[in-house]
C-alpha positions in Angstrom: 17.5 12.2 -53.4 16.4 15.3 -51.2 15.6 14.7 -48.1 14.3 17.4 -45.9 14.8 18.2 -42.4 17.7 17.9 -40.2 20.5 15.5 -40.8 21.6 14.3 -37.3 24.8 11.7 -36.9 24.8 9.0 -34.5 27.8 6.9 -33.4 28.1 3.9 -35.8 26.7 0.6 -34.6 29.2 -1.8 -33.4 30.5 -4.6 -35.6 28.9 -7.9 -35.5 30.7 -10.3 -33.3 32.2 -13.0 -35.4 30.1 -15.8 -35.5 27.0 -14.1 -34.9 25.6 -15.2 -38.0 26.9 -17.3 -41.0 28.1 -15.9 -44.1 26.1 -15.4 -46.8 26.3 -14.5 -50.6 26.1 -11.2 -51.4 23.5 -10.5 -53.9 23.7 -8.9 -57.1 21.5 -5.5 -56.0 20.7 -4.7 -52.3 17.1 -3.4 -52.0 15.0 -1.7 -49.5 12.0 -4.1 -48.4 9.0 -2.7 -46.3 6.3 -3.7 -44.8 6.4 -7.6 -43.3 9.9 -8.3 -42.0 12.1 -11.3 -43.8 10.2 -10.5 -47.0 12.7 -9.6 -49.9 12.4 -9.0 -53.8 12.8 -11.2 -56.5 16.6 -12.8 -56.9 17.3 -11.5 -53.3 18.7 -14.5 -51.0 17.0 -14.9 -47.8 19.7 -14.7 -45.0 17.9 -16.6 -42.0 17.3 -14.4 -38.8 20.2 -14.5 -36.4 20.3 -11.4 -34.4 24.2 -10.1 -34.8 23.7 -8.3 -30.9 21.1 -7.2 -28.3 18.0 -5.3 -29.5 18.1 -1.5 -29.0 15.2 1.4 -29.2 15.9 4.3 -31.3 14.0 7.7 -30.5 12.7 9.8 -33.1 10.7 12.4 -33.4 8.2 13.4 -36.3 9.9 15.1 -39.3 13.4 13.9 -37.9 16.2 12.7 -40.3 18.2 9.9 -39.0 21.4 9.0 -40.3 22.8 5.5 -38.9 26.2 4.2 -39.7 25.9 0.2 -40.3 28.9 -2.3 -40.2 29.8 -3.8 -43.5 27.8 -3.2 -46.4 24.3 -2.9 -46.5 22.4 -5.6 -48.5 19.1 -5.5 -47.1 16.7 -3.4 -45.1 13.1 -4.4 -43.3 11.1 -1.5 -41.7 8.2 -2.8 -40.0 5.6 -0.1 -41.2 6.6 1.8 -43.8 3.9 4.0 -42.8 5.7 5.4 -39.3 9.9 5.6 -40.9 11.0 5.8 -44.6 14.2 4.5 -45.3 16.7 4.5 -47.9 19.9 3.9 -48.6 22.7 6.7 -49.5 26.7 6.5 -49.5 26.0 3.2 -48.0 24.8 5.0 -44.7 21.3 4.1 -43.7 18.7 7.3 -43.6 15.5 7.0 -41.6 12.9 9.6 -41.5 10.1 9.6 -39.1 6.5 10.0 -40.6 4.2 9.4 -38.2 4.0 8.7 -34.5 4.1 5.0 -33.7 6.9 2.4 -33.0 7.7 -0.3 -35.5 10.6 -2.3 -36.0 13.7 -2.0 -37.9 16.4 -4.9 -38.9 19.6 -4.3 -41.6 21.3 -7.0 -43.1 25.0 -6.7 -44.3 27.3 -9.1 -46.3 27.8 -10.8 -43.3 24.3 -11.4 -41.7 21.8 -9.5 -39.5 23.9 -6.7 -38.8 21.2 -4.8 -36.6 17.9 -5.4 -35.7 16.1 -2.6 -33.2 12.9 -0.9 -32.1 11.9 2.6 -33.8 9.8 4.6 -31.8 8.1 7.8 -33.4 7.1 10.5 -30.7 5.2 14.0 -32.3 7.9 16.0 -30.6 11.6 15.7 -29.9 11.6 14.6 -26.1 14.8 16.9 -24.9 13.4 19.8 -26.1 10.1 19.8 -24.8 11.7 18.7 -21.0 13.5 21.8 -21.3 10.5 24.0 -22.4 8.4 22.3 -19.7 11.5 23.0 -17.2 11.5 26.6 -18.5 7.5 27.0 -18.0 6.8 25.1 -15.3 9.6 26.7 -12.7 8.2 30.0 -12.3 5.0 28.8 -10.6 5.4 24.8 -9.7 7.0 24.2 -6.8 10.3 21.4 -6.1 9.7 20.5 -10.2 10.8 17.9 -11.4 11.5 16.8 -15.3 12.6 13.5 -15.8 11.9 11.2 -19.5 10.6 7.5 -19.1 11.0 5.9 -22.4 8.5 8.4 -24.7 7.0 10.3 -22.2 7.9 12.8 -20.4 6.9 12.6 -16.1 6.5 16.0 -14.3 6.6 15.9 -10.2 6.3 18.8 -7.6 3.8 21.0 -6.0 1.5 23.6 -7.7 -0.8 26.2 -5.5 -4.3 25.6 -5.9 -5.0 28.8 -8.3 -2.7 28.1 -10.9 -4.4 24.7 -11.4 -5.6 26.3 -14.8 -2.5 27.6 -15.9 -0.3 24.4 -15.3 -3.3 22.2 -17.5 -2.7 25.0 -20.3 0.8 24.3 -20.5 0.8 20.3 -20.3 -2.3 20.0 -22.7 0.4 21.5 -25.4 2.1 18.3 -25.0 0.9 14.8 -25.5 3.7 12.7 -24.3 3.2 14.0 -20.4 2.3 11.8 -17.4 1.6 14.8 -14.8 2.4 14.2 -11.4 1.9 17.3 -9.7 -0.2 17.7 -6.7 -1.7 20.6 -5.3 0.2 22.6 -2.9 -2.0 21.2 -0.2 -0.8 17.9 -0.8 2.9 19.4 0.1 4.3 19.2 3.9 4.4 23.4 4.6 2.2 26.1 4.1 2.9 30.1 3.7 2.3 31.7 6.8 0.8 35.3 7.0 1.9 37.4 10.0 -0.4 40.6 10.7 1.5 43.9 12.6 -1.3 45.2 13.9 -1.3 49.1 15.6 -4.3 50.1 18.0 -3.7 54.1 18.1 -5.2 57.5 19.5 -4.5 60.0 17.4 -5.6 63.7 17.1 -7.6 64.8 14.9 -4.8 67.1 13.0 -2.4 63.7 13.1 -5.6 61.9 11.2 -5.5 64.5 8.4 -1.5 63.9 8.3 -2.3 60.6 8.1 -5.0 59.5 5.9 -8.1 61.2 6.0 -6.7 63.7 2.9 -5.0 61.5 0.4 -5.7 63.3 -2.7 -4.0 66.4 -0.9 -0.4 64.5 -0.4 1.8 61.2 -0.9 3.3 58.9 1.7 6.2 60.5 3.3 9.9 59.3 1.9 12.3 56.3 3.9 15.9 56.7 4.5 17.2 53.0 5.1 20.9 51.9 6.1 22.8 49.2 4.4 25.7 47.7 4.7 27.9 48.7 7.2 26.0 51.3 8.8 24.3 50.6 12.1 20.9 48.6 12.0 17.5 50.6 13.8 15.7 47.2 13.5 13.1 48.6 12.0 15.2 49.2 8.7 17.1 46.0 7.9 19.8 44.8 5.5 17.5 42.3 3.6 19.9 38.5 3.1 21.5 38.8 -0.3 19.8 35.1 -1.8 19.9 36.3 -5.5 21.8 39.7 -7.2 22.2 42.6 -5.2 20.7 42.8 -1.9 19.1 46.9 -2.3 16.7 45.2 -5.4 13.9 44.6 -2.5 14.0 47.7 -1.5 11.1 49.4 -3.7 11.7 52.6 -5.0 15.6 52.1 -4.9 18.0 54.6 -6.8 21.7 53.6 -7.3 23.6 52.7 -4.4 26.9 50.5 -4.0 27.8 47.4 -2.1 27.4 49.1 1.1 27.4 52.8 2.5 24.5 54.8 2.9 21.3 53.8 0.6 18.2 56.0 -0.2 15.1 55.3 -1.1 11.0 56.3 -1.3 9.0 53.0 -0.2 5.8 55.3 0.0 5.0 53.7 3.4 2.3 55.3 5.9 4.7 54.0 8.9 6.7 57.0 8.1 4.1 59.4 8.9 2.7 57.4 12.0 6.4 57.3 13.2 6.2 61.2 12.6 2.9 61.6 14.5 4.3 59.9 17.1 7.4 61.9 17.3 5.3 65.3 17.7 3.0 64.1 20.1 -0.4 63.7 17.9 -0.3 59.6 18.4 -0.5 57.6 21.1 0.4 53.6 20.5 -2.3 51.9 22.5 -1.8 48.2 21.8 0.9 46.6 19.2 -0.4 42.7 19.2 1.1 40.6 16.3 -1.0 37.9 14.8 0.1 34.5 12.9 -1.7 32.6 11.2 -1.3 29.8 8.0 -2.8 30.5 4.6 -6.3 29.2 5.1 -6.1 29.5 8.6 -7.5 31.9 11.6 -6.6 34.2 14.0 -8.1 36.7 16.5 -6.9 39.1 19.1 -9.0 40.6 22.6 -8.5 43.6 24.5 -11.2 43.5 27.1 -12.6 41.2 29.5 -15.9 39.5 30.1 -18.7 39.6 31.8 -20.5 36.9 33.5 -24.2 36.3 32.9 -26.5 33.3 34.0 -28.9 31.7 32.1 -32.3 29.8 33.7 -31.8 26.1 32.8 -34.3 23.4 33.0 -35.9 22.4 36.6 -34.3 25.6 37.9 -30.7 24.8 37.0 -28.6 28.0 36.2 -25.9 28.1 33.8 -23.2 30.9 33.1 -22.1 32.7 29.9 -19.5 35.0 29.7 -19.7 37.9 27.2 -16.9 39.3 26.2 -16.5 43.3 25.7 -13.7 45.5 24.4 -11.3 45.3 21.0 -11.8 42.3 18.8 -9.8 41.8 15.5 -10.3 38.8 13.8 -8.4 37.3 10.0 -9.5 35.1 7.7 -6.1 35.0 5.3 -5.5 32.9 1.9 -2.3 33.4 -0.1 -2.3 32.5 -3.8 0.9 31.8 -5.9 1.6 35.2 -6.9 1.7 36.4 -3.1 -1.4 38.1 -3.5 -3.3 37.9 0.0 -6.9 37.6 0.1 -8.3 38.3 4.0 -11.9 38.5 5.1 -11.3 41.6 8.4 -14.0 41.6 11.2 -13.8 43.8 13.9 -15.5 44.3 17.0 -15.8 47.2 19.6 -18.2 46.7 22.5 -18.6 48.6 26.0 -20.8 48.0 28.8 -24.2 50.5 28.6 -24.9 51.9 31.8 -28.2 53.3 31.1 -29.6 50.4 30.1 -30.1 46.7 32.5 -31.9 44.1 32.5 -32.4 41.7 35.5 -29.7 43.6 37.4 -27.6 42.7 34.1 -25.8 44.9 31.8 -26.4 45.5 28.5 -23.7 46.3 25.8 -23.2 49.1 22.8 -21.4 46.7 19.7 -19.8 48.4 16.4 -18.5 46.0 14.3 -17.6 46.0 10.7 -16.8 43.0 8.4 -14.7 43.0 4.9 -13.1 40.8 2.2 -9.9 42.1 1.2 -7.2 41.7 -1.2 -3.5 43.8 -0.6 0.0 42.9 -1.3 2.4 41.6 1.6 3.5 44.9 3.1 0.0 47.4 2.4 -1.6 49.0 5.2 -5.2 48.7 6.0 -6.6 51.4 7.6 -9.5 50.7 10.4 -11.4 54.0 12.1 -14.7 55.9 13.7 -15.7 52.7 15.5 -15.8 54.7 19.1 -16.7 58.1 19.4 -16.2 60.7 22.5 -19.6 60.0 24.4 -18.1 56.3 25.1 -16.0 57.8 27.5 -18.6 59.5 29.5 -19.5 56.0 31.1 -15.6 55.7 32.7 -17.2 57.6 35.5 -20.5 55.5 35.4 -19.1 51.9 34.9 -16.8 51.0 38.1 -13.0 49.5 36.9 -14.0 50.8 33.1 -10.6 52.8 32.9 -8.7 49.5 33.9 -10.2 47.7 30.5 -6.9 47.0 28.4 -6.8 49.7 25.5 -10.4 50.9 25.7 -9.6 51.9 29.6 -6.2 54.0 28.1 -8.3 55.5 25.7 -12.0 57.0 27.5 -9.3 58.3 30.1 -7.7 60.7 28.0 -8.7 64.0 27.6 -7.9 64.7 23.3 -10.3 62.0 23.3 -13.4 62.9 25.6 -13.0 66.1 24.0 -14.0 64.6 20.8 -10.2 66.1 19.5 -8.7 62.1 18.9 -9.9 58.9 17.3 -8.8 55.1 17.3 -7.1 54.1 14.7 -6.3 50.4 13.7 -3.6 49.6 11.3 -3.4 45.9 10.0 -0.3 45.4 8.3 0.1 41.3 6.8 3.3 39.6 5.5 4.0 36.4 4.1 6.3 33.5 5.8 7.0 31.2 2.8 8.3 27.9 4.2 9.4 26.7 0.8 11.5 30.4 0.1 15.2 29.5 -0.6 16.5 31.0 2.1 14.6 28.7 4.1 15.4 25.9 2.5 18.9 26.4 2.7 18.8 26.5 6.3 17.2 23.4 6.6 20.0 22.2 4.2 22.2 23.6 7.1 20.3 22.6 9.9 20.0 18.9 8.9 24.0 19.2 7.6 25.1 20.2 10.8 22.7 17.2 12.6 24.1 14.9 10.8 28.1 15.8 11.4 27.0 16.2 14.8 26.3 12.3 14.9 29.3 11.1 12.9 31.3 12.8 15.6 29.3 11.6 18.6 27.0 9.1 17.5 23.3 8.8 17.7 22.1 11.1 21.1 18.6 9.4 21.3 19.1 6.0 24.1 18.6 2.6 22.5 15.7 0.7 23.1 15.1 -1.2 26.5 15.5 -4.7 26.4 12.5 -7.0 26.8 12.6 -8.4 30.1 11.6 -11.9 28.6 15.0 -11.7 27.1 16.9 -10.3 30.3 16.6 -13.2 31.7 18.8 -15.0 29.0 21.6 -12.3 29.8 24.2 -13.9 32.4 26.8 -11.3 32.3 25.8 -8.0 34.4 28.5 -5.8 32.7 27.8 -7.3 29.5 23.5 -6.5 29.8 25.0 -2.8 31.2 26.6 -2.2 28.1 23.7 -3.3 26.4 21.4 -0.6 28.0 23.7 2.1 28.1 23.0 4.7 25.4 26.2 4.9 22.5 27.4 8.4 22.7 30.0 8.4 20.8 32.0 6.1 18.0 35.3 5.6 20.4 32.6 3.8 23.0 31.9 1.2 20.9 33.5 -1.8 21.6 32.9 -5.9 21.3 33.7 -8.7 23.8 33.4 -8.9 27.5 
């Protein structure tokens, strides 16, 4: 008889325990009965049921071959439905091959009795290899993952981001033994952070066209960085080495060993700002740094405000402040491949001079709104919201000069002479809570808090003792020790 598919071994099934089950008479031929358990053929003694041991579960998959090593010598064999596992009988091993999906039952007789009776259970894939493929899949974008089997199914736990919803349900709906308990990311205790370098600059007209006003004339300027055991500039930074070589974030890399001087082209505009700067065509107005969560807001004001009232009812006056100057406002979202999506509004406002009303200023607003999408690390590039006649109302507008930023800026002379520009620079980067290098030092953090109290026992004081019950307390010393907090493990002590 061919049987196809793989033949797998299993560890032969323990003898029956004497006096399990009586002896009985061997017959003359052994058969193969399917169909209704206990049934047998013609001329074939019926052993009555007496289970030799404790019922097991087999696992099979569809298509598998089962080879099962049997006590004694096989005289009879009952599959439940023949439907789900063929069976048959060859070198007096016992071969099982799984049809169909299902679980039936399976019980072997040998010269002695009910050798084994057990459970068959028929699953469309093999279980261990389809944990490992889901383990394999499912890593790269869910979160603390989880692969565990419970009985024929297969249970999946962690944390997916909100945008890869689609591609996880692709991946389980291949798989029909899966009980998916993944949540959304939003579900999970942290969110990725997005922190925004932001740059408020003057710079010259010439510095604008070494900047970015002519990018199909040039490329970025080039980065020397320093790793290893060269001095830090803390601008350039040895990156922590969490996986491989510690130069592979640097983009652009080429070559380099395990310390020394490193080279590399990050094609950054920071490079040429830093060189504008160094020659005296920039001017750093304002460096604020913005946080924010994924989801979140935030917004940044260099100005002031100007009181205004308002007529209320019966007379009543009420005051409003409007606020003038530099506004910057961010709208991030991070996806699961780090991509950030922002929505950018800025706002520049001045008082106008030339125009009043009630003894009130009014104001001259530019503002521009945008939806973005950059990498961590990608400069956005903000201009033209001023130009030179702004500064003309410094000498019009008492205390105008003394306005954070805008004040630095209508006072100098490149700009009144329509020979500078501000600049704004938004630069985001991503704080992952969940990263493995933060994880590990929360491994550390809560490592070191918990040595910390096996060596000096729980800092936090124990809890006050209801007075009701203080009363019941005789001993002073003893209802002193009582209160006092345990600060360590030698100060713990019984008696009076």
């Amino acid at each position: 008889m061919v049987v196809f598919g793989a033949v797998l071994g299993v560890p032969a099934w323990g003898a029956a325990e004497a006096g399990d089950a009586p002896a009985a008479t061997a017959p003359s031929n052994a058969g193969v009965v399917r169909g209704v358990p206990g049934s047998v053929r013609p001329g074939m003694p019926s052993t009555p049921y007496q289970p030799a041991r404790a019922q097991h579960e087999v696992m099979l998959f569809k298509g598998e071959v089962r080879v099962l090593d049997v006590p004694g010598t096989i005289k009879r064999v009952a599959v439940g439905d023949g439907a789900l596992v063929s069976s048959t009988v060859v070198d007096k091993k016992l071969v099982l091959l799984a049809e169909k999906p299902g679980v039936t039952s399976l019980v072997i007789w040998n010269e002695s009795g009910v050798a084994v009776q057990t459970r068959l259970r028929v699953t469309d894939q093999d279980l261990g290899d389809a944990a490992e493929q889901l383990r394999a899949t499912l890593s790269t974008f869910v979160r603390q993952l989880e692969v565990t089997s419970r009985g024929n199914s297969i249970v999946l736990r962690g944390f997916v981001h909100p945008d890869r919803k689609d591609d996880l349900k692709a991946v389980i709906d291949r798989y029909k033994m899966v009980t998916n308990l993944i949540r959304p990311e939003d579900g999970g205790p942290l969110k990725k952070a997005v922190h925004f370098k932001v740059q408020i600059m003057e710079i010259t007209k010439t510095g604008m066209e070494n900047i970015g006003i002519a990018w199909d004339k040039q490329i970025n300027g080039p980065q020397a960085s320093a790793a290893g055991n060269l001095v830090n500039t803390g601008r350039y930074r040895t990156p922590p080495v969490l996986n491989g070589s510690p130069y592979d974030s640097v983009p652009g890399s080429v070559g380099g060993a395990a310390s020394g001087l490193f080279l590399g082209v990050a094609t950054s505009i920071f490079s040429k700002i830093n060189l504008a700067i160094s020659r005296g065509d920039a001017y750093v107005l304002a460096a604020p740094e913005l946080n924010t969560r994924s989801g979140g807001s935030a917004n940044f004001l260099a100005g002031g405000e100007v009181p205004i009232p308002i007529a209320g009812a019966f007379g009543a006056q009420t005051v409003i402040y409007k606020q003038y100057g530099i506004k910057l406002e961010v709208k991030p979202a991070v996806d699961g491949d780090n991509v950030i999506t922002t929505s950018l509004g800025t706002e520049i406002s001045q008082i106008d001079p030339s125009v009043s009303f009630g003894g009130y200023p009014a104001f001259l607003t530019r503002r521009t709104s945008s939806e973005l999408t950059l990498r961590p690390g990608e400069t956005i590039a903000i201009s033209g919201l001023v130009t030179s006649q702004a500064s003309n109302a410094i000498d019009k507008v008492p205390l105008l000069g003394d306005v954070p930023v805008l004040g630095q800026l209508f006072k100098s002379t490149n700009f009144r002479n329509n020979k500078s520009d501000l600049v704004i620079f938004v630069t985001p980067l991503i704080y992952d809570p969940n990263a493995p290098a933060n994880e590990n030092l929360m491994e550390r953090a809560q490592g070191i808090e918990r040595n910390y109290r096996y060596e000096n026992g729980d800092p936090s004081p124990l809890p006050e003792i209801d007075q009701r019950r203080e009363k019941e307390i005789d001993d002073s010393a003893t209802r002193a020790r009582l209160l006092e907090p345990v600060r360590g493990v030698d100060r713990l002590y019984q008696g009076g």
